[in-house]
MARZAKOL-458208 format. One line per 2 residues: their letters; for each residue x, y, z of C-alpha. Coordinates in steps of 0.2 Angstrom, whole numbers, always signed. Layout:
# MARZAKOL-458208
A) X Y Z; ...
***
This chain:
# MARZAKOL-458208
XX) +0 +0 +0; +8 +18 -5
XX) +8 +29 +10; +1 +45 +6
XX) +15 +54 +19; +26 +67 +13
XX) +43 +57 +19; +40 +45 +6
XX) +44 +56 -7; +62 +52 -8
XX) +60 +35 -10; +64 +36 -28
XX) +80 +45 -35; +78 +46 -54
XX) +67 +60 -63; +53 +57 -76
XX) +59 +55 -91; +50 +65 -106
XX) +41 +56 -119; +49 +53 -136
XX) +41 +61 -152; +31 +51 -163
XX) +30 +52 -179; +12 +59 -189
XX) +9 +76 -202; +18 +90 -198
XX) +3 +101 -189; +0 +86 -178
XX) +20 +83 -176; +21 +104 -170
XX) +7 +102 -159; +12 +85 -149
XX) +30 +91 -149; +24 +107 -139
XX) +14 +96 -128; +27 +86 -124
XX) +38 +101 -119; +24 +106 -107
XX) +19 +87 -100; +28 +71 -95
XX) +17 +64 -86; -1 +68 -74
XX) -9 +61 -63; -28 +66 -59
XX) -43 +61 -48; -59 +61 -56
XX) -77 +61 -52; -94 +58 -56
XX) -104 +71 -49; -122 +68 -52
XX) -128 +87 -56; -114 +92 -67
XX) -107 +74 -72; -88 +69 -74
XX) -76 +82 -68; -60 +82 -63
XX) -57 +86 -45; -36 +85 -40
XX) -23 +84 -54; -3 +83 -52
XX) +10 +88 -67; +27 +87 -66
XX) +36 +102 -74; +55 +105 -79
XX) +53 +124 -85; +45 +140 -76
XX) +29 +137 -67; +12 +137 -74
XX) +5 +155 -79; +3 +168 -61
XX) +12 +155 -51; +30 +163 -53
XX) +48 +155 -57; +58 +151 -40
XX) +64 +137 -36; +67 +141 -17
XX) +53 +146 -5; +48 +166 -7
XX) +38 +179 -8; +22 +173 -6
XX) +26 +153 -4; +27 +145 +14
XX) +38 +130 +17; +29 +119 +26
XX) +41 +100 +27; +56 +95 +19
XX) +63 +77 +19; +75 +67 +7
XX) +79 +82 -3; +60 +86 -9
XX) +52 +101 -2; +34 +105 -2
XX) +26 +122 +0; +13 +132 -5
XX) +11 +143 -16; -1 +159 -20
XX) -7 +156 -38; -17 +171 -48
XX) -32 +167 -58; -33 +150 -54
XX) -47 +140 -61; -47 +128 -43
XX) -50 +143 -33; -65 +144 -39
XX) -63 +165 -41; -69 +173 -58
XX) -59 +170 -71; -55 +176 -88
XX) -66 +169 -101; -49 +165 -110
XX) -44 +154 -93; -48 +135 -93
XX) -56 +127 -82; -76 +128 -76
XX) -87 +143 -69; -89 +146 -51
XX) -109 +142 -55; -106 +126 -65
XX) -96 +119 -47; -104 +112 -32
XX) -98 +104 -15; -94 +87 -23
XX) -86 +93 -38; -75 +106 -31
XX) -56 +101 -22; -48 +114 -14
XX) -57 +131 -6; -59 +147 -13
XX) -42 +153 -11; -33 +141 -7
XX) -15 +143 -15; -12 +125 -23
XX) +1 +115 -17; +20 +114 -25
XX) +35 +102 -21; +53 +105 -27
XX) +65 +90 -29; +82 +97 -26
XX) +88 +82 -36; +84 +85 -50
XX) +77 +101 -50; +59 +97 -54
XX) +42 +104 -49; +27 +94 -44
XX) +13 +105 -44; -4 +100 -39
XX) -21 +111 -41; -39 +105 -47
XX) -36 +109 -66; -21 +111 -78
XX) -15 +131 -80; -10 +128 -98
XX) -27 +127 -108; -21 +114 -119
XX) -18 +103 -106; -33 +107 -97
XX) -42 +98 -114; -31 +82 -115
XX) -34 +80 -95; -54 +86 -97
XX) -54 +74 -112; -48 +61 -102
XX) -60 +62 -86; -76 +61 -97
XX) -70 +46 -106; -64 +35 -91
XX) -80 +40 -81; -94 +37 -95
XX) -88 +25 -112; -69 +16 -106
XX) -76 +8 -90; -70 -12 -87
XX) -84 -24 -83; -92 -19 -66
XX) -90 -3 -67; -74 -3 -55
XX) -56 -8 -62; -41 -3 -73
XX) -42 +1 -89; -31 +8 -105
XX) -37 +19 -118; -32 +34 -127
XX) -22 +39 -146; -7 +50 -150
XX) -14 +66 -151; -25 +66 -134
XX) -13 +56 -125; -14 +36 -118
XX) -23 +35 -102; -23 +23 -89
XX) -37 +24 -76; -45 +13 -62
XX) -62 +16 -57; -70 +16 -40
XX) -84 +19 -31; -82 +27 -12
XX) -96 +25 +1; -107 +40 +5
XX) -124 +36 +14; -133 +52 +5
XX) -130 +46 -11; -141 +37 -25
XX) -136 +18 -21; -125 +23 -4
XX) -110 +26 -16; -100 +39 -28
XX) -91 +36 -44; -73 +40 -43
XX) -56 +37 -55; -38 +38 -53
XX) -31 +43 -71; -13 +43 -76
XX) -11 +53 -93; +6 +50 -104
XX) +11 +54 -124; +23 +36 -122
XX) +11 +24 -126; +23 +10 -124
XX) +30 +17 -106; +14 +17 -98
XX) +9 -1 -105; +27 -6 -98
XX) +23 +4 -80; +5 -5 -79
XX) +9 -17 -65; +18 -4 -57
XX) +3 +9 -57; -9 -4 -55
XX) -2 -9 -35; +2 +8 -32
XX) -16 +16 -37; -23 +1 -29
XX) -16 +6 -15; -21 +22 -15
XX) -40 +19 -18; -38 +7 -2
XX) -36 +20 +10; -49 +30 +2
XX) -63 +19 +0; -57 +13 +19
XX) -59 +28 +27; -72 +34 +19
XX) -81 +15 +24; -79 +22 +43
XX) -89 +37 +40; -101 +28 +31
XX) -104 +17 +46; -103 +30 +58
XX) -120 +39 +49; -129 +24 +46
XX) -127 +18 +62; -131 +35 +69
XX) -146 +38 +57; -150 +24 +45
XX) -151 +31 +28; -158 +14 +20
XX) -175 +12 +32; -178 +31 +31
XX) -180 +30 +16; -189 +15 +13
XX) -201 +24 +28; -203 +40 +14
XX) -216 +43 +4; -210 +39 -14
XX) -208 +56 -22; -196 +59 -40
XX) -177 +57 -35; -173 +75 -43
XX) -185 +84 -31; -174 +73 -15
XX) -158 +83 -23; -154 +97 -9
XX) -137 +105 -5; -134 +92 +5
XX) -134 +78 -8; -116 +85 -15
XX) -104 +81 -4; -85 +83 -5
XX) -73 +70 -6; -66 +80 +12
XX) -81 +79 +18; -84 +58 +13
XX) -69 +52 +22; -68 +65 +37
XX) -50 +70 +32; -44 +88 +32
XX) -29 +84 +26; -34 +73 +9
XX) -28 +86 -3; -12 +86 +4
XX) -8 +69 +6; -15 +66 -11
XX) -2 +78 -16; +11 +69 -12
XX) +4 +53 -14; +3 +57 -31
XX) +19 +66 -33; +29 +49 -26
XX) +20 +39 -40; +28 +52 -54
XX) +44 +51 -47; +44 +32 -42
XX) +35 +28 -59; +48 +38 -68
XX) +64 +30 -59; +57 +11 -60
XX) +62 +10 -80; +81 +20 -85
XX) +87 +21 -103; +104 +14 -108
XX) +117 +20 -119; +124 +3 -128
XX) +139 +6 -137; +137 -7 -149
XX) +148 -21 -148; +167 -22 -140
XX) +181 -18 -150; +197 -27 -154
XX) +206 -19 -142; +194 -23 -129
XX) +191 -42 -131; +211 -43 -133
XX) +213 -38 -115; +197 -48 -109
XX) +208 -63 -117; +225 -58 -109
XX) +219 -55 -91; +207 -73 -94
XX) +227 -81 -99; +233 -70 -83
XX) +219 -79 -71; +223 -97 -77
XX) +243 -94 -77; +243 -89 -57
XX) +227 -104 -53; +241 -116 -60
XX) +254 -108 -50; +245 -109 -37
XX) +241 -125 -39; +258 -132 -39
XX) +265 -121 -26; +252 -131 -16
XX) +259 -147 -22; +278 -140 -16
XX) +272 -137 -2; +265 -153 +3
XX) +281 -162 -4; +294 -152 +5
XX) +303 -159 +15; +302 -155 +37
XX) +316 -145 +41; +326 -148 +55
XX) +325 -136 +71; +331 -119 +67
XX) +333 -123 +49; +319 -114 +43
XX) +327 -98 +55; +340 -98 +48
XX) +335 -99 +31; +323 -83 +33
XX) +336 -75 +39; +346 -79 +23
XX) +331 -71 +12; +330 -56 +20
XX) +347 -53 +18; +347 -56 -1
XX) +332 -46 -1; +340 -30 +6
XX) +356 -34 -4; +346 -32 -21
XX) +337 -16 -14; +353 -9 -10
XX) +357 -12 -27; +344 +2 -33
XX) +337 -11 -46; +320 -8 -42
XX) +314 +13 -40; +296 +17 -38
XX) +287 +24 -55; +290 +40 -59
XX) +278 +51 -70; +282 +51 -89
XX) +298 +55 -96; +288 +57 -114
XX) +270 +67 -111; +262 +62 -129
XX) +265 +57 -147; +267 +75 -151
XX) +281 +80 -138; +290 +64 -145
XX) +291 +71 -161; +295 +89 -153
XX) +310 +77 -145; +317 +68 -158
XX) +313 +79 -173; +301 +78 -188
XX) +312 +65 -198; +316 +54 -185
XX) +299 +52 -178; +292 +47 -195
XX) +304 +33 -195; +300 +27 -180
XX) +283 +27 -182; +284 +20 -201
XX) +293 +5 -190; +281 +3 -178
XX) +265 +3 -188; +275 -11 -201
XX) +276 -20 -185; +297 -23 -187
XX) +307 -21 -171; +309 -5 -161
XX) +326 -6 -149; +328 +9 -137
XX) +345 +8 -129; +346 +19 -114
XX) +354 +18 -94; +339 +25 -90
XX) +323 +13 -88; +309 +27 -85
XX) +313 +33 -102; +313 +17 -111
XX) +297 +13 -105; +289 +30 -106
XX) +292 +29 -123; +286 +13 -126
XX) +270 +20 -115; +267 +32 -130
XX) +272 +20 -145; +262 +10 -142
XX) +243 +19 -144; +247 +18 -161
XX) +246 -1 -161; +231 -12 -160
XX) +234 -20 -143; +238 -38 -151
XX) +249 -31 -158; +258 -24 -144
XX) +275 -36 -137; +286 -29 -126
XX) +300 -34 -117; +304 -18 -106
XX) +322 -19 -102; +333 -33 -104
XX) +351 -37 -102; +352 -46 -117
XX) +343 -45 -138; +330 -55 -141
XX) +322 -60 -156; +308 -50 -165
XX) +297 -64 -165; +296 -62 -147
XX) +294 -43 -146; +292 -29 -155
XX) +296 -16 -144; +313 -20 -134
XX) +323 -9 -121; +341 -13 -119
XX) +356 -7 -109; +367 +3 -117
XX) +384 -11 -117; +372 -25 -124
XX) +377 -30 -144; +363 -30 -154
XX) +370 -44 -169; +375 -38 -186
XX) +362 -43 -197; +348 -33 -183
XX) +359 -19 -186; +359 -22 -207
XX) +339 -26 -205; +328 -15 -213
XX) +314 -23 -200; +323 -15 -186
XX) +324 +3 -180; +339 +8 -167
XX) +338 +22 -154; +351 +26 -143
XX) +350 +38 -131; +366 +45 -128
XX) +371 +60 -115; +372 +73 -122
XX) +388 +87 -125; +388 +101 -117
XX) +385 +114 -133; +370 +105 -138
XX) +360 +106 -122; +342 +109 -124
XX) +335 +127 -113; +328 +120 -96
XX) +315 +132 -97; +302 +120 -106
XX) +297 +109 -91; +292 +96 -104
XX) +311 +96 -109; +320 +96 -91
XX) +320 +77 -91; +327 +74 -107
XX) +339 +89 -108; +354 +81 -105
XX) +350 +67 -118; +353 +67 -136
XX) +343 +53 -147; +351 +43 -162
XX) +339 +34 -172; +345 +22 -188
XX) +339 +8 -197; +345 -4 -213
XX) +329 +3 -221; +327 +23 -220
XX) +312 +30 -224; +314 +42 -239
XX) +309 +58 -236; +297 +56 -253
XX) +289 +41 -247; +271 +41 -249
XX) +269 +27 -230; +253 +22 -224
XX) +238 +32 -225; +235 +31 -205
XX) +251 +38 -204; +251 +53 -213
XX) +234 +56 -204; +242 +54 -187
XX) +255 +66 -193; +244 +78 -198
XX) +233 +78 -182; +251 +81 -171
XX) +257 +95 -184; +237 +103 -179
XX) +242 +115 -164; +222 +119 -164
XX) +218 +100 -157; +223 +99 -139
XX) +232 +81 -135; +216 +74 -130
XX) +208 +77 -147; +224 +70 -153
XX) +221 +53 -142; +206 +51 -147
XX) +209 +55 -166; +221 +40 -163
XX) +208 +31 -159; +196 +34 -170
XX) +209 +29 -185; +214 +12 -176
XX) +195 +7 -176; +196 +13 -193
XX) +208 +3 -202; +204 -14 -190
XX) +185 -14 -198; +198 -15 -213
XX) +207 -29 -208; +193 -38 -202
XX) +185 -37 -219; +203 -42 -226
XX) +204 -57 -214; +188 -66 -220
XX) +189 -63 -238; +206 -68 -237
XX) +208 -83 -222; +188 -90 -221
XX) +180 -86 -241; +198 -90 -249
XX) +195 -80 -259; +208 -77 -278
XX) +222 -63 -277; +214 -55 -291
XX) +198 -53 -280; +207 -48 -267
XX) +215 -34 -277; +199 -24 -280
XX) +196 -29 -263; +211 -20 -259
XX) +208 -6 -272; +190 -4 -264
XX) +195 +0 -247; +208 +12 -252
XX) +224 +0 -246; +230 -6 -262
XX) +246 +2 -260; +262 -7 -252
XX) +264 -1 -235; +244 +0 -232
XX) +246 -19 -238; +257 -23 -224
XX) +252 -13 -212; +234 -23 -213
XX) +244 -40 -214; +253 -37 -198
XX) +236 -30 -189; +230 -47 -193
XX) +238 -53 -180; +232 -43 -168
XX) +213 -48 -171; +205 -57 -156
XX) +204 -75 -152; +186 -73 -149
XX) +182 -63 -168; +193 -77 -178
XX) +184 -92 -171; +165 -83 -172
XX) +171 -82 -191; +177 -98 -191
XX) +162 -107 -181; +151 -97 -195
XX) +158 -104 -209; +157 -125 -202
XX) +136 -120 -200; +127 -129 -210
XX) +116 -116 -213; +132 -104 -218
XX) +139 -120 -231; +121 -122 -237
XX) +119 -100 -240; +134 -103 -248
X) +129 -115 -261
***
């Protein structure tokens, strides 16, 4: 059962969220699209007064922009407003609202809402001036504002609209239930009818309905069972406490065997003032209007946080299932050395007494021996900031070359004393790669072979073997101190790390200053030559261009590896995604290899279906 206290306000945390536009012929499109603007969502009790048939008697709207017409624009208590509670960040107040329809005072002829003479005791909510009640949700910065009718006239329609409709033709079977009706220019309505006891009434009872009035057809079908118990609810308390002052007067003044004791007279000359009752006055509770208020305000928020929208960015990349499968290897390499450190374990051997003393003692002193050695440092921040300070570093030439070698995949060899750098470098390198392409050995005391990793860090005294010097699949840089006359200024702080250095890069292979390379890397060199793109824009430029060229290679790899296709077709394959030329070629053979485990055997897996051999024939 909701309860109708103002606490329970704060029970949900997400706003209302506004409907989407629907498609129809262009005046209807400018009209609902200016609806929508003005309405999310309201909430509106209904009833059937028998002199002046269905009008609505309380209504709730939720509003994101200024208040409706003469109720002002603050979003804090003011002039005119007194703050009444406040609880989980939602505040509820009252508010002074001119020209009113609810207030029952005299009105333009332009305002909406019913003349004071069309209006009697049981089809009137709140007083002659009374101000309405407002609630602000410091969350989100949204209004719930409650009064008899809708300010805005078009509004006032759709909700007017609605009443008659749920309390004369759209009625379930006995009268008393839910129901959904409605279209996309009036809005789609759910309402529950209800009758509430009142022993001066024709049958002892009065026709009542909750409605719920939304432009999303398909979030109000989706938030049925959701309303449905909540509405339920609050029609419970209603018809229950309005069931105690019914049996309070009939067992005060029975209004059944009074009247079976009258003379028979027509039942429209019975009609007196009394006959119309409020809705107050049925259920004996001075405070209806204001727990309705937030009764009904809960139910907007609460409807509106129970369903969220997600923003799916379509399927993972190759970078990302790369890493999924690496940290998948990582987890079953350390459960197997888990496993036979176990084993160890139980097959070692009991020391004897004071052994296993001394031989912690041993450890400890080769541990401190190799910290004394300073071979381990704590990580400092990066020697090399970006790809563009790189190429501000080693020069416009040099850089091209490098990169050239690291997008052909051939082997990168740093040789440096110091480690940070190497690895700094390599940091930055390598966001130009794919990340299964990516093999780095950081720093090692001896060469190892390129099939083993592309990028490697050496100590300056290690000797790289003639033919890797001769390679033209090898780039060499040495990092060399520099001389005193070549010194770059220290007052750059991006070059007082790398000031007393002087960088050496060679390879078997130059690349030719005319030399068209690959189209990804004139593109990269042209987005770090852009000073107008911050490094940010840069990084993600460089990501945009990876994804680019590895939808390339995955069309590559199918045509190629799964169709088999002929090298002539392969060609204009080529030739179609703008890649015909030599180095493009390469650089999408070695980014093959970078392609996940998880994309290769979905193609593979596609191509054994019988239904992809028989699509295929």
């Amino acid at each position: 059962m909701l309860p109708p206290c103002l606490p329970h306000l704060a029970v949900a945390s997400c706003v209302l969220r506004w409907c989407r536009w629907w498609k129809c012929d262009s005046a209807e499109w400018q009209a609902s699209w200016s609806l929508q603007v003005i309405m999310n969502a309201i909430v509106a009790l209904c009833h059937f007064c028998e002199l002046h048939g269905p009008r609505t008697l309380f209504c709730t709207e939720v509003l994101h922009a200024p208040l409706p017409q003469g109720a002002g624009n603050e979003d804090s208590p003011g002039q005119g407003e007194q703050a009444e509670e406040e609880e989980g960040g939602i505040q509820m107040s009252s508010r002074m609202r001119a020209h009113s329809p609810a207030e029952g005072a005299s009105v333009d002829s332009s305002s909406p809402g019913p003349k004071k003479s069309d209006m009697c005791e049981g089809c009137r909510s709140l007083a002659a001036g009374h101000p309405g009640y407002i609630s602000h949700d410091k969350e989100t910065s949204i209004k719930y504002v409650s009064h008899q009718h809708p300010s805005h006239p078009q509004l006032f329609s759709i909700v007017r609209q609605a009443c008659v409709r749920s309390l004369s033709c759209e009625v379930c079977p006995g009268r008393e239930g839910p129901i959904f009706f409605g279209d996309e220019q009036h809005g789609f309505v759910f309402s529950h009818t209800f009758f509430i006891k009142d022993s001066l009434a024709r049958g002892f009872q009065r026709w009542y309905s909750v409605i719920t009035i939304m432009m999303d057809r398909i979030y109000l079908i989706n938030s049925w069972p959701f309303l449905l118990g909540k509405v339920r609810g609050i029609i419970d308390e209603l018809q229950g406490k309005a069931l105690k002052v019914f049996e309070a007067e009939q067992f005060g003044c029975p209004q059944r065997a009074q009247r079976m004791n009258t003379a028979f007279t027509p039942f429209l000359h019975q009609r007196n003032g009394n006959a119309a009752r409020s809705l107050t006055s049925l259920t004996s509770d001075d405070n209806l209007w204001a727990c309705l208020h937030t009764s009904f305000a809960w139910l907007l928020k609460a409807c509106g946080s129970r369903l969220t929208e997600k923003l799916l960015e379509g399927a993972p990349t190759e970078d990302t299932l790369v890493q999924m499968e690496k940290l998948a290897d990582l987890e079953e390499e350390s459960e197997t050395w888990d496993n036979s450190e176990a084993e160890e374990e139980e097959k070692a051997p009991v020391l004897p007494e004071g052994a296993e003393g001394r031989e912690l003692t041993q450890g400890l002193a080769e541990s401190s021996s190799l910290a004394g050695c300073g071979s381990w440092q704590p990580r400092k921040l990066p020697v090399f900031k970006s790809l563009r300070h790189m190429r501000q570093v080693l020069g416009a030439p040099s850089f091209r070359m490098l990169a050239w070698h690291v997008l052909m995949g051939n082997q990168v060899i740093w040789k440096s004393r110091d480690v940070d750098l190497v690895q700094s470098a390599f940091e930055v390198l390598r966001t130009m790669l794919p990340v299964g392409c990516v093999r780095i050995i950081p720093y090692s005391s001896q060469y190892e072979e390129a099939y083993r990793c592309n990028f490697l860090g050496l100590s300056p005294h290690v000797q790289i073997p003639p033919h890797v010097l001769s390679s033209e699949f090898a780039v060499i840089v040495e990092v060399h101190a520099a001389a005193r006359s070549s010194l770059h200024p220290v007052g750059c702080e991006d070059d007082q790390s790398l000031s007393k250095y002087e960088f050496v890069v060679t390879s078997g292979s130059p690349v030719a200053a005319d030399r068209v390379g690959p189209t990804i890397l004139n593109k990269i060199e042209a987005a770090l030559t852009n000073q107008n793109l911050s490094v940010d824009v840069v990084d993600q430029c460089l990501v945009c261009l990876k994804e680019e060229w590895m939808n390339k290679v995955k069309v590559l790899f199918k045509f190629t590896k799964v169709d088999s296709r002929p090298k002539e077709d392969t060609q204009k394959l080529l030739s179609i995604l703008g890649a015909s030329e030599e180095d493009n070629v390469k650089l999408l053979k070695f980014w093959m290899t970078g392609l996940s485990k998880t994309y290769k055997s979905h193609l593979m897996s596609t191509v054994r279906s019988p239904t992809a051999s028989e699509s295929r024939s």
